[in-house]
Backbone bond lengths (Angstrom), bond angles and torsions (degrees), N, CA, C in turn:
res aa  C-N    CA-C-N  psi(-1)  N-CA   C-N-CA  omega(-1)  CA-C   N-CA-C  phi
1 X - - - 1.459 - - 1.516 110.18 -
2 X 1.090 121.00 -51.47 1.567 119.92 178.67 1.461 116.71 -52.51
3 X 1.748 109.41 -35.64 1.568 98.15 -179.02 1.431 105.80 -81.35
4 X 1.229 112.45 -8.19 1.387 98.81 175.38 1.630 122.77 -77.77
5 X 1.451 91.41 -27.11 2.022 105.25 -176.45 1.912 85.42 -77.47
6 X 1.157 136.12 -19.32 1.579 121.96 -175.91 1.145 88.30 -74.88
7 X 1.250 119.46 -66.16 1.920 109.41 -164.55 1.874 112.95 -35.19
8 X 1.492 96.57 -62.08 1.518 100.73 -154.19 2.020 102.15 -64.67
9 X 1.623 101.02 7.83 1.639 92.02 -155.20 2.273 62.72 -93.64
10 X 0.958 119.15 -53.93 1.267 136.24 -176.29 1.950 109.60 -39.58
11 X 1.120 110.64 -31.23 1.602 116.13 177.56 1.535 93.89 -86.75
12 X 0.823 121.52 -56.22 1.866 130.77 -173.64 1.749 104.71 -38.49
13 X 1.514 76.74 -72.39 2.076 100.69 174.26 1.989 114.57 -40.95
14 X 1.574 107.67 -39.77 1.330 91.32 -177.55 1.423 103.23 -178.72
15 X 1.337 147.03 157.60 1.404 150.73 -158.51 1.291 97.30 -114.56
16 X 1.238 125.57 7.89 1.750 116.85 -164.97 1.814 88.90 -133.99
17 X 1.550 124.88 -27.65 1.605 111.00 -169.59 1.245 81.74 153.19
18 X 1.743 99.47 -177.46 1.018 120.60 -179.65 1.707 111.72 -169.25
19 X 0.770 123.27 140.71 1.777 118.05 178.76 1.382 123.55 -111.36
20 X 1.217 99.63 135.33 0.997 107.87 172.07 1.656 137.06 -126.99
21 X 1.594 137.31 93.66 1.089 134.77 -117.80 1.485 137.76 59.76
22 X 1.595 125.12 -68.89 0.890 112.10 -176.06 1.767 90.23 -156.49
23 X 1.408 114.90 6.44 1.775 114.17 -147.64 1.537 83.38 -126.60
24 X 0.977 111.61 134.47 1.916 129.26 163.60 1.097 102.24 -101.20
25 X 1.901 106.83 133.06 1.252 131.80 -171.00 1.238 107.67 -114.43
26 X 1.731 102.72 126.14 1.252 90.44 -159.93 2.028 108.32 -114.99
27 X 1.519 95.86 140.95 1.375 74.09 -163.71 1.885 105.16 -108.50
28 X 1.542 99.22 -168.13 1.378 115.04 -177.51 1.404 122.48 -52.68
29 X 1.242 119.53 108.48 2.283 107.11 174.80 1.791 99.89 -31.31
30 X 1.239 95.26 151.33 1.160 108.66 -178.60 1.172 121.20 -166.53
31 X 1.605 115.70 8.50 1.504 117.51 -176.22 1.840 113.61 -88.60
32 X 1.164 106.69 -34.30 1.547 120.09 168.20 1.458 111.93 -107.65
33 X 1.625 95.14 144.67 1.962 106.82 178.80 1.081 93.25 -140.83
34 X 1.368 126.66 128.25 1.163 139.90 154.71 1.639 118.92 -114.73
35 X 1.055 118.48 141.78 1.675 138.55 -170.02 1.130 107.12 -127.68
36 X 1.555 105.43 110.93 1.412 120.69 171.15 1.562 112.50 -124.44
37 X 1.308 124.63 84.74 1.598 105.95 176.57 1.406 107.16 67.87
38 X 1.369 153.39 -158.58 1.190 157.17 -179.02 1.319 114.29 -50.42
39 X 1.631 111.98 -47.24 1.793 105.50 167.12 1.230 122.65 -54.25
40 X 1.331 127.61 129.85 1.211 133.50 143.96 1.376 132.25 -111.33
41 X 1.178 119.49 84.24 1.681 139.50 -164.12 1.513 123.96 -80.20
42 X 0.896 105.65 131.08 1.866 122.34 -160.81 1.224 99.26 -124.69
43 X 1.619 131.30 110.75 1.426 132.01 149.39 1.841 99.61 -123.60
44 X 1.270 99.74 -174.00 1.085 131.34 168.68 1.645 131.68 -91.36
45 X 1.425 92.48 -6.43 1.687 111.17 -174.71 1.621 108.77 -125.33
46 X 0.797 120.18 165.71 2.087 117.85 -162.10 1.936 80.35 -101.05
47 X 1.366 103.16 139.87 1.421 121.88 169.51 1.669 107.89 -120.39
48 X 1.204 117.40 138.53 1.693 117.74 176.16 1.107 113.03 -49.12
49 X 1.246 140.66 -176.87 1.570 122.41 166.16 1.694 109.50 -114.15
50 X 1.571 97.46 3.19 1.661 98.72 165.99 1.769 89.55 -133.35
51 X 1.010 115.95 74.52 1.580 101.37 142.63 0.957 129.64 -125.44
52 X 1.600 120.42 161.38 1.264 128.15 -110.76 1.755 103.95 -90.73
53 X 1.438 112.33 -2.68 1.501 103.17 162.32 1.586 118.28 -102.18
54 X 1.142 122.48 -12.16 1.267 137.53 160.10 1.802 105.99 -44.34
55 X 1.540 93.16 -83.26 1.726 103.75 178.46 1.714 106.25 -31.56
56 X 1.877 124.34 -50.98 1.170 111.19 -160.32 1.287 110.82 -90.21
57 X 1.720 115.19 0.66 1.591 106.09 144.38 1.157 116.73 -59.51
58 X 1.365 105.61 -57.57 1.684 104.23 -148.84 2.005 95.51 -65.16
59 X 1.620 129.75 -16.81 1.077 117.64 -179.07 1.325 112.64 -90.57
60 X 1.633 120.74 -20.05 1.426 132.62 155.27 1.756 102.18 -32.28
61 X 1.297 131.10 -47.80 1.565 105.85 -165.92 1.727 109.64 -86.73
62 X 1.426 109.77 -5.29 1.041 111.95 159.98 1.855 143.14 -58.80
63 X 1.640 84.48 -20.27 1.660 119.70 -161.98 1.524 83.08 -102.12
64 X 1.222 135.96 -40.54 1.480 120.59 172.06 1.465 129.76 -89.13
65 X 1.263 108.87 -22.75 1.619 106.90 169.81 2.017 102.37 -68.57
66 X 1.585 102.87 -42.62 1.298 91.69 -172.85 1.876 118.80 -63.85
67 X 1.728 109.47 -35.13 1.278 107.55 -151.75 1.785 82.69 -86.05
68 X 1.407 123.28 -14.26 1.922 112.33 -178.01 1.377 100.95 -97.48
69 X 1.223 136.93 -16.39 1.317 120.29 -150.09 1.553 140.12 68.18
70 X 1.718 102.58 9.69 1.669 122.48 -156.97 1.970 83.64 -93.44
71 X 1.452 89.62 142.78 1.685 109.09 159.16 1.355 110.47 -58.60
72 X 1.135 105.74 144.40 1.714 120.06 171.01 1.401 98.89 -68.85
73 X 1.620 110.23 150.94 1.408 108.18 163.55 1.423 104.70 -120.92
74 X 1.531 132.12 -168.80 0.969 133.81 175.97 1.583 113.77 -138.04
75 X 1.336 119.86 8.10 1.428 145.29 161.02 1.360 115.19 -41.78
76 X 1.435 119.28 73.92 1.745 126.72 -178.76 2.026 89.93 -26.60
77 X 1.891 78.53 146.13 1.499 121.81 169.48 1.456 108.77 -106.19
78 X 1.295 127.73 81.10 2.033 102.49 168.42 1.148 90.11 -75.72
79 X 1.528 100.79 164.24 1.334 158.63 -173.29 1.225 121.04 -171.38
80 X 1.682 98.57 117.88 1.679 103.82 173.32 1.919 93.17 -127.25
81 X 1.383 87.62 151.31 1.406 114.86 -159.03 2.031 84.92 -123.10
82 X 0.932 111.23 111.15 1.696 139.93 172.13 1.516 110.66 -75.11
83 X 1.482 147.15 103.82 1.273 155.46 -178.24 1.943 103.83 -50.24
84 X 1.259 106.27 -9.54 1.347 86.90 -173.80 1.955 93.33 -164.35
85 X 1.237 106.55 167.29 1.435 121.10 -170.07 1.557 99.83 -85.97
86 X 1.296 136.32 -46.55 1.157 132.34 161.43 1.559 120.23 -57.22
87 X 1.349 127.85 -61.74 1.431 116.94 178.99 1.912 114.72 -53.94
88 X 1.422 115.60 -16.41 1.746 123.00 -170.65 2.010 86.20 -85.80
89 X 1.221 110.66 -43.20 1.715 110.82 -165.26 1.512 108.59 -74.20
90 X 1.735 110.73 -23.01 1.375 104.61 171.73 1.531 126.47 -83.34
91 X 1.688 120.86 -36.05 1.137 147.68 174.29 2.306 88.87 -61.33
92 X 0.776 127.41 -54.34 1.355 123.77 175.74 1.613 115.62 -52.15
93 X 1.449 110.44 -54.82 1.346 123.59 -172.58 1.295 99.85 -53.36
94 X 1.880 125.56 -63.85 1.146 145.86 -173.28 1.472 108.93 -26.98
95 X 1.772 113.47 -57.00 1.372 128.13 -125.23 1.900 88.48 -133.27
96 X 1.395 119.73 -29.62 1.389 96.01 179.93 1.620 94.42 -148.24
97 X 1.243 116.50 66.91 1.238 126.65 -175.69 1.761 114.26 -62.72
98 X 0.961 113.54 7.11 1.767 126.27 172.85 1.638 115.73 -84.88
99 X 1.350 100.30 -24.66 1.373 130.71 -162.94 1.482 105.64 -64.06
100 X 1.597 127.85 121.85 1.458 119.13 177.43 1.646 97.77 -57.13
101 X 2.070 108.05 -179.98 1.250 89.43 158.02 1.805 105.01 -113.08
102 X 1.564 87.32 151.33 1.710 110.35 -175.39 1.280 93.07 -148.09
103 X 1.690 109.48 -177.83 1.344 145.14 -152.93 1.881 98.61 -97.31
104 X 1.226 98.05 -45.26 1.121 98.41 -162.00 1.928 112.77 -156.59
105 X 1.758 107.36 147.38 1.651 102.41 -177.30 1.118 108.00 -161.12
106 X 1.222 102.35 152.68 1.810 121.81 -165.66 1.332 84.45 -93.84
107 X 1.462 113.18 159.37 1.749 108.78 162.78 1.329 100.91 -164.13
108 X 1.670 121.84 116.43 1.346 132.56 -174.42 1.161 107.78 -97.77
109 X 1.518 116.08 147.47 1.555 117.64 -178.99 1.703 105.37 -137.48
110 X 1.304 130.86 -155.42 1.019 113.77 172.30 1.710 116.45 -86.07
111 X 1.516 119.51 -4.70 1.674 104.04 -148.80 1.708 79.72 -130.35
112 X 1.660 107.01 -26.52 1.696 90.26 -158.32 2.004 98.40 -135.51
113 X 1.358 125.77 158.37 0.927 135.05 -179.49 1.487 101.53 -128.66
114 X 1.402 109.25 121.76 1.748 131.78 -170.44 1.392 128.15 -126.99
115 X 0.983 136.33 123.90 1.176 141.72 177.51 1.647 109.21 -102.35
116 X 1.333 102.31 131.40 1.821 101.41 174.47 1.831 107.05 -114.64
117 X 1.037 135.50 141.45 1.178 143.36 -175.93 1.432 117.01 -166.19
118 X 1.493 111.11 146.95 1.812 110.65 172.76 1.502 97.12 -112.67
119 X 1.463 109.59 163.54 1.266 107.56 172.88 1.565 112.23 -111.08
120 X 1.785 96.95 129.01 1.519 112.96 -170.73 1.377 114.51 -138.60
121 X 1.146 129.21 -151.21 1.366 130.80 150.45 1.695 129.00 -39.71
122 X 1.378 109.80 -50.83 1.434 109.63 -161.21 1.700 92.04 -125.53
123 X 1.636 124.57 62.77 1.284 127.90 -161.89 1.638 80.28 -110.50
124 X 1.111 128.18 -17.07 1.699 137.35 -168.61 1.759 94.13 -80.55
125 X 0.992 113.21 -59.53 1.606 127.07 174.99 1.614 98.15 -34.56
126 X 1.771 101.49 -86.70 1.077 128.84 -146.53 1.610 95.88 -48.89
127 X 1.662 121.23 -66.37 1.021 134.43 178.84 1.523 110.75 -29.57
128 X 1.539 127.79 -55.15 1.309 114.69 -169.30 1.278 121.76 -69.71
129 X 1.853 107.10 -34.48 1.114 106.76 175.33 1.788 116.52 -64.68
130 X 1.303 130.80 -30.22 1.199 117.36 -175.16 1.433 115.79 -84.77
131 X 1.155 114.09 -37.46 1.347 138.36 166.60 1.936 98.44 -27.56
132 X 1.229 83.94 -58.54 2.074 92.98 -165.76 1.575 115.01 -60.62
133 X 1.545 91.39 -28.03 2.080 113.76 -168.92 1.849 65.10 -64.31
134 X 1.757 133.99 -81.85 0.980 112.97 -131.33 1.665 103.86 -71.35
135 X 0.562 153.54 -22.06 1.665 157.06 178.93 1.221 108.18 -50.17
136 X 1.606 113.05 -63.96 1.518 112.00 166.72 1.256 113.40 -59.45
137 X 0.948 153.29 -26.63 1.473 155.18 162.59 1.765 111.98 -52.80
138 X 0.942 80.53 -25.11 1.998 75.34 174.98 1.454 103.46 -116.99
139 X 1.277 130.58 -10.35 1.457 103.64 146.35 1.220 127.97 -122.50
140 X 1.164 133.31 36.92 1.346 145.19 166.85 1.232 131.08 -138.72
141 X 1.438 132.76 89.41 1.835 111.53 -162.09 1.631 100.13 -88.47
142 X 1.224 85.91 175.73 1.436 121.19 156.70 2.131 88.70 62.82
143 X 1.316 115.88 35.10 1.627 113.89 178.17 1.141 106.14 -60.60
144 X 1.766 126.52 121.12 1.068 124.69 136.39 1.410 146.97 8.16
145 X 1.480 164.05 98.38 1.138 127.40 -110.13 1.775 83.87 -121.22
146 X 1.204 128.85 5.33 1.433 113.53 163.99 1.584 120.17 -109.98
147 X 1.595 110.02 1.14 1.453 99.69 159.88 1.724 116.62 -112.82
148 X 1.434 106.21 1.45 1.421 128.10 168.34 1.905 93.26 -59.62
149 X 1.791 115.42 -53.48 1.996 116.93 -167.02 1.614 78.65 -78.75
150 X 0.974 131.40 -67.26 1.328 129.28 -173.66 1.979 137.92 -11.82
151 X 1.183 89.33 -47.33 1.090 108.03 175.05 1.589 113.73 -105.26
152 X 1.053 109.78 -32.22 2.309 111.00 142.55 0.885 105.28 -50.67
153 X 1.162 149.96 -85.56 1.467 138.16 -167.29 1.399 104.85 -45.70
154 X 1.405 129.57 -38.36 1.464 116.57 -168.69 1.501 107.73 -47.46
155 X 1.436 90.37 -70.93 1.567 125.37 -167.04 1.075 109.59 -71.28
156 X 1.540 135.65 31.08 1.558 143.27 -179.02 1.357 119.67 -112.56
157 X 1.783 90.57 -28.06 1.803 75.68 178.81 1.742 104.51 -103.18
158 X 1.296 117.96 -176.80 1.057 128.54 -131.53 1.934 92.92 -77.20
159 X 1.114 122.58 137.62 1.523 128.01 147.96 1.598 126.33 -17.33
160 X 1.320 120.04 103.83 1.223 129.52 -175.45 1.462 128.07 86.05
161 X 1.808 108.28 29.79 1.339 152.17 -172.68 1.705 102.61 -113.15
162 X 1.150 116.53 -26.09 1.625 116.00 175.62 1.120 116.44 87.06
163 X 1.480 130.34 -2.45 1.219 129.39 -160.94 1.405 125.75 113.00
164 X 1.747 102.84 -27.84 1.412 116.37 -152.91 1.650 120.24 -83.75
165 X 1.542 97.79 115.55 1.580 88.27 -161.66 1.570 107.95 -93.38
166 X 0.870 127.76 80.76 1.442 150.55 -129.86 2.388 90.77 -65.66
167 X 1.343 112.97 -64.81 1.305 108.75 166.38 1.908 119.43 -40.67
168 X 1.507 97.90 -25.31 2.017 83.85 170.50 1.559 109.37 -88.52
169 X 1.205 96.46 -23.51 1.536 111.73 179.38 1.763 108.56 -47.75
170 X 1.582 102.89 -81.70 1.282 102.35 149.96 1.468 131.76 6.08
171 X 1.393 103.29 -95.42 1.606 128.36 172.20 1.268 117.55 -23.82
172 X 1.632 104.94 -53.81 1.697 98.55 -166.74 1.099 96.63 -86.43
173 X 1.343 144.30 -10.34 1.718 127.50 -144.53 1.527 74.42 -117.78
174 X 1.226 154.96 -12.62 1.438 140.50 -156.59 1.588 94.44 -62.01
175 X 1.656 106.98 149.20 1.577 110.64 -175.71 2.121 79.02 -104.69
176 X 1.522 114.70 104.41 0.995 104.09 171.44 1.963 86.42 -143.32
177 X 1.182 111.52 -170.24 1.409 141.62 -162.95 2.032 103.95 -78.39
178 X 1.040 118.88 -13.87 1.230 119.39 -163.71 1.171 133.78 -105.92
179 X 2.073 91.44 13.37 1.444 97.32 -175.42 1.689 151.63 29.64
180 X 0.958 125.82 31.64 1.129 139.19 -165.86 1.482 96.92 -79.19
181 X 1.750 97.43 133.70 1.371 123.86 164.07 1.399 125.13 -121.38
182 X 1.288 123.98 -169.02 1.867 117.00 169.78 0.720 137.73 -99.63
183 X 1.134 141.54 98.89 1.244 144.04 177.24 1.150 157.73 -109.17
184 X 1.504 99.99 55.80 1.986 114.08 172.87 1.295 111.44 35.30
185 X 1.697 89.36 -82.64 1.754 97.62 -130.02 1.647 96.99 -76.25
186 X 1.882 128.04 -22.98 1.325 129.11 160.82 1.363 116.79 -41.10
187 X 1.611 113.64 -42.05 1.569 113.39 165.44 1.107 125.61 -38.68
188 X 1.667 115.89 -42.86 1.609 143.94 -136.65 1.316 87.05 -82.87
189 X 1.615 120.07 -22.01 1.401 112.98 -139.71 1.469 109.90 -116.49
190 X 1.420 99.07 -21.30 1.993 99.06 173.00 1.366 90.64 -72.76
191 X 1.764 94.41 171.13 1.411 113.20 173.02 1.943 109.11 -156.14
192 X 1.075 108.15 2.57 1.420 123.84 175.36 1.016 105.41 -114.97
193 X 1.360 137.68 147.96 1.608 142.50 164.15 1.717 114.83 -75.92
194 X 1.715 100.60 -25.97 1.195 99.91 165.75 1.803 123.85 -67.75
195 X 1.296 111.52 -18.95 1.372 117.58 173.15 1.733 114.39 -68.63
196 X 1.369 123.12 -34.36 1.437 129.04 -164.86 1.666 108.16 -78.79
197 X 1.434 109.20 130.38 1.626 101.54 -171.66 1.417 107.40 -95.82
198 X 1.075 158.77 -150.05 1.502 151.81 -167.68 1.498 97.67 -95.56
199 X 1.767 126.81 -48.91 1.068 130.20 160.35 1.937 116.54 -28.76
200 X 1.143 118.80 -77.09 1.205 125.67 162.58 1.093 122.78 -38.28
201 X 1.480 133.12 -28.87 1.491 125.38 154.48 1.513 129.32 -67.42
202 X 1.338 106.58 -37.75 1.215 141.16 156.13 1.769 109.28 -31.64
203 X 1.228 99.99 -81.72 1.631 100.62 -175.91 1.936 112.61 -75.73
204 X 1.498 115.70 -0.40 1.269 96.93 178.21 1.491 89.42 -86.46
205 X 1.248 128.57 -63.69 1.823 126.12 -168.71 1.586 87.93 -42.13
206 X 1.764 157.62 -29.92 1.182 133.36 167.45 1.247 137.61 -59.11
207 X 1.629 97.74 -38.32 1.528 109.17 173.10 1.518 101.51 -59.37
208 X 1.158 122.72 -36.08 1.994 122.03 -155.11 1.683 76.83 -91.94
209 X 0.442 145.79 -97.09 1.821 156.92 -169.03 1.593 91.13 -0.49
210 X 1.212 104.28 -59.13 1.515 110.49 178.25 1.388 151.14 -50.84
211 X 1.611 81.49 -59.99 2.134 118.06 150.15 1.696 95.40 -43.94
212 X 1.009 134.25 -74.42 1.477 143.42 -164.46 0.994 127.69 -87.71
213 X 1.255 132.31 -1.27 1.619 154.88 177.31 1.342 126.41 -120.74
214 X 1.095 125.99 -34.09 1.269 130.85 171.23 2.051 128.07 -76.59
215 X 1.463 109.46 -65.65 1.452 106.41 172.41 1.623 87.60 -133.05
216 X 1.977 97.65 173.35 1.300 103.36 -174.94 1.533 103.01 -73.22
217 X 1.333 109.45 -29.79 1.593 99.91 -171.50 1.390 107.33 -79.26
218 X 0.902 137.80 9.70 1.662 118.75 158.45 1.266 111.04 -92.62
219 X 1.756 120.12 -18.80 1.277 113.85 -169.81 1.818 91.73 -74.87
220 X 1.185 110.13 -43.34 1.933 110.97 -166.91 1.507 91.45 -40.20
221 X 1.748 109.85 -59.54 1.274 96.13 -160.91 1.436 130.67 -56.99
222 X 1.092 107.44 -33.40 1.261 122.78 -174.04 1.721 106.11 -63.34
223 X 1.525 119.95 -48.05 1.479 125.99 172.01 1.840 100.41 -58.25
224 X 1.186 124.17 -42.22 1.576 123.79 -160.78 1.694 99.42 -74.60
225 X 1.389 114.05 -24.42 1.614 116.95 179.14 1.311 116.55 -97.37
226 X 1.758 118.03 -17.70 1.502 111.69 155.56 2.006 102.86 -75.92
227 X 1.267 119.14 -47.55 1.620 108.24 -155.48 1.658 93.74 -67.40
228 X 1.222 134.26 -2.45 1.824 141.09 -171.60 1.373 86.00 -86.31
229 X 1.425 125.89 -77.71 1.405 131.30 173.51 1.662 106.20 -18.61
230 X 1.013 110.24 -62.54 1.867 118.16 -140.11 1.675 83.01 -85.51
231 X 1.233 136.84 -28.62 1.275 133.83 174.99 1.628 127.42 -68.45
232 X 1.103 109.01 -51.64 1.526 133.55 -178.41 1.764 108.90 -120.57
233 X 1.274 140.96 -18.37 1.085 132.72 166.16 1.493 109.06 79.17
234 X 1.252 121.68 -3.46 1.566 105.94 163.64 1.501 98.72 -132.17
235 X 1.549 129.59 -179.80 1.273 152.17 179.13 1.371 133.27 -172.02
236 X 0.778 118.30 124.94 2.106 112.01 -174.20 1.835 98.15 -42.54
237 X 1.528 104.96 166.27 1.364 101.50 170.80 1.237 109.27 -59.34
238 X 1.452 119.41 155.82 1.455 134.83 170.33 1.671 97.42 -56.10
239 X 1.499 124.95 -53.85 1.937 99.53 -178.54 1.036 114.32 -52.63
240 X 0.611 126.22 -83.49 2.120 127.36 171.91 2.060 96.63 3.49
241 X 1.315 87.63 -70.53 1.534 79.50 -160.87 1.652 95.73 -71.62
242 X 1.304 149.29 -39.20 1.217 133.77 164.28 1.634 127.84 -46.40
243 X 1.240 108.97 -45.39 1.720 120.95 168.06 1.452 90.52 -53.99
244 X 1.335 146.12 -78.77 1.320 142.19 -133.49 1.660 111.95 -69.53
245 X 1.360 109.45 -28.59 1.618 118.93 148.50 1.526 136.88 -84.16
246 X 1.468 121.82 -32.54 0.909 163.29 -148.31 1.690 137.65 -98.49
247 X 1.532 110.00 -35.91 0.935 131.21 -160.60 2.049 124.71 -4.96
248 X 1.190 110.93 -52.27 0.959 130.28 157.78 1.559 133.96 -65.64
249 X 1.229 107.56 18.03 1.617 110.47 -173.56 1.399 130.70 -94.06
250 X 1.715 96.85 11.67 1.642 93.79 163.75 1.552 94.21 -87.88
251 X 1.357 118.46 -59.90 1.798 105.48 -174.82 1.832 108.13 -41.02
252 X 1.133 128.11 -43.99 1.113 110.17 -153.42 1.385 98.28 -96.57
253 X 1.153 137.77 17.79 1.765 141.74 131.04 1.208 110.86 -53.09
254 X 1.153 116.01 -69.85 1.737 114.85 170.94 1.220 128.24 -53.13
255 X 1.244 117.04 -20.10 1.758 113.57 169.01 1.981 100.60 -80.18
256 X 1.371 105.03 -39.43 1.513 115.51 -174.51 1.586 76.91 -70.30
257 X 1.313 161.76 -149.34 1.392 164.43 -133.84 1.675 96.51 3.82
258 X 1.368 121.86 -73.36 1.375 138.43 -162.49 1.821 102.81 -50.47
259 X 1.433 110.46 -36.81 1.513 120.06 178.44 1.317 100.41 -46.49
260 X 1.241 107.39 -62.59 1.711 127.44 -158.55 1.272 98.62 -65.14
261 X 1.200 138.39 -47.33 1.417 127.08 -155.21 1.939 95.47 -89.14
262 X 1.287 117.86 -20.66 1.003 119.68 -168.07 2.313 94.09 -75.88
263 X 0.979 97.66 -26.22 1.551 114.68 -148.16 1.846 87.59 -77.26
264 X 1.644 116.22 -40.30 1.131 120.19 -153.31 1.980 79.29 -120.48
265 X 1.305 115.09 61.31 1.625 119.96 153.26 1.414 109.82 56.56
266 X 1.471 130.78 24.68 1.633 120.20 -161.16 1.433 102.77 48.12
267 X 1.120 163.47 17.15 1.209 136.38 156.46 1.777 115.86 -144.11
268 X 1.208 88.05 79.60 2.148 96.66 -164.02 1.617 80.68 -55.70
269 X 1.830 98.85 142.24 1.823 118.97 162.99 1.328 101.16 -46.92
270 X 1.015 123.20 164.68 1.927 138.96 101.90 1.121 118.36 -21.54
C-alpha cells in the first residue's frame, strides 16, 4: 500500500518523474490515449488512430475469437508504449523488479489487464504477442501457462503466415546433439514464465500449431477444452484429454513439424 500512495503522490508531483532521495521515478506515458475497441493505449508520442499496426491489433482479436471459437469480450486492454528502451527498462525495474529482462509484458492483476512495451524495432512482434496473452485473458480464466505462451507465439507472427513461427520451427527440427522430443506433461508442469526456456516456448506454440493446423478434430478439441475452461474454470490437463483420443500424438507432432519444414523448402526464413 505505501508504494502505491508513493506513486500516486509521484503522478500528482509531476508527468515526467519525481525523486525521491537520489532515484527518479519513473512513471507511466500518459500524454496520448487512444481507444481502439478493447485497447486503450497510452504513450507519450501522438499515434494515428488508424495505423496500420494498431488496426492489425485491433483485427488480431478477430483472428482469435474466429480460429478458438471464444466470445468477444469488451474488458479494456491498457497498453503503454515507452518512447525509449531505457525509460520502459527503468519504469519495469522500479515497479516489478522480479521481472526477467525482455522487450515486452502482459501483467494481470485483479481489476486491470496491462501491457508494457517501448517502441523499437520488433514493437510489431512484441505487441501481438502480448496483446493476445490479454485477449485470452478476458475470455478464458485460469489458462494454463504453456498454452496461455503457446498460442502468443501462434498469433505473433504476422497475418497470413498460418501460424507458423518459423524461428521455433527452426529450433525443434535442428539436426543438432540435444535430442529433443515432446513432452506434454513437462509443459503440464511449469507454472512461472520464468521457468520456460526458449525451447519450451518453442514446443508449446507446436503443440497449438498442431491442435489447430493439422485435422479438424484436433482443432474441435482444442476449442471444446478452451470453451470447458471459460465455462467452469477448471479442466484435466489437456494430455489426458489428447492421449484419450490420441494416443500417438507426440510422433504425430513431429511428422506435423516435418510437414512444415518440408512445406517452407527445408530451410524456413528468418
Amino acid at each position: 500500500m505505501r508504494a502505491w500512495k508513493l506513486l500516486l503522490l509521484c503522478v500528482v508531483a509531476s508527468a515526467a518523474g519525481c525523486l525521491f532521495g537520489n532515484r527518479q521515478v519513473v512513471l507511466l506515458p500518459s500524454h496520448d490515449r487512444l481507444v481502439r475497441d478493447q485497447l486503450v493505449i497510452h504513450s507519450n508520442f501522438s499515434l494515428p488512430r488508424h495505423h496500420r499496426l494498431i488496426d492489425e491489433l485491433v483485427a488480431r482479436r478477430d483472428d482469435v475469437v474466429d480460429r478458438l471459437r471464444l466470445p468477444v469480450s469488451d474488458e479494456p486492454i491498457h497498453v503503454y508504449l515507452f518512447e525509449s528502451p531505457d525509460r520502459f527498462r527503468q519504469f519495469m525495474a522500479q515497479h516489478y523488479p522480479e521481472f526477467p529482462d525482455r522487450r515486452a509484458f502482459f501483467v494481470e492483476s485483479d481489476t486491470r489487464l496491462t501491457v508494457y512495451a517501448f517502441w523499437g524495432d520488433h514493437i510489431a512482434e512484441d505487441l501481438r504477442h502480448e496483446v493476445v496473452h490479454g485477449y485470452l485473458h478476458t475470455m478464458v480464466p485460469r489458462l494454463p501457462l504453456w498454452i496461455d505462451e503457446g498460442l502468443a507465439e501462434y498469433f505473433e507472427v504476422p497475418r497470413g503466415e498460418g501460424g507458423v513461427n518459423r524461428p521455433h520451427l527452426r529450433l525443434l527440427t535442428a539436426n543438432d546433439d540435444t535430442r529433443w522430443s515432446p513432452d506434454i506433461t513437462r509443459l503440464e508442469r511449469l507454472h512461472m514464465p520464468g521457468e520456460m526456456t526458449q525451447r519450451d516456448y518453442a514446443e508449446s506454440w507446436a503443440w497449438m500449431h498442431f491442435l489447430l493446423d493439422s485435422t479438424a478434430e484436433r482443432r474441435d478439441l482444442l476449442r471444446n477444452y478452451l470453451a470447458r475452461l471459460r465455462m467452469t474454470g477448471e479442466a484435466p490437463p489437456l494430455s489426458e484429454v489428447l492421449r484419450s483420443v490420441d494416443p500417438m500424438a507426440g510422433e504425430q507432432l513431429l511428422a506435423h513439424l516435418r510437414s512444415l519444414e518440408d512445406r517452407d523448402g527445408g530451410q524456413p526464413p528468418g
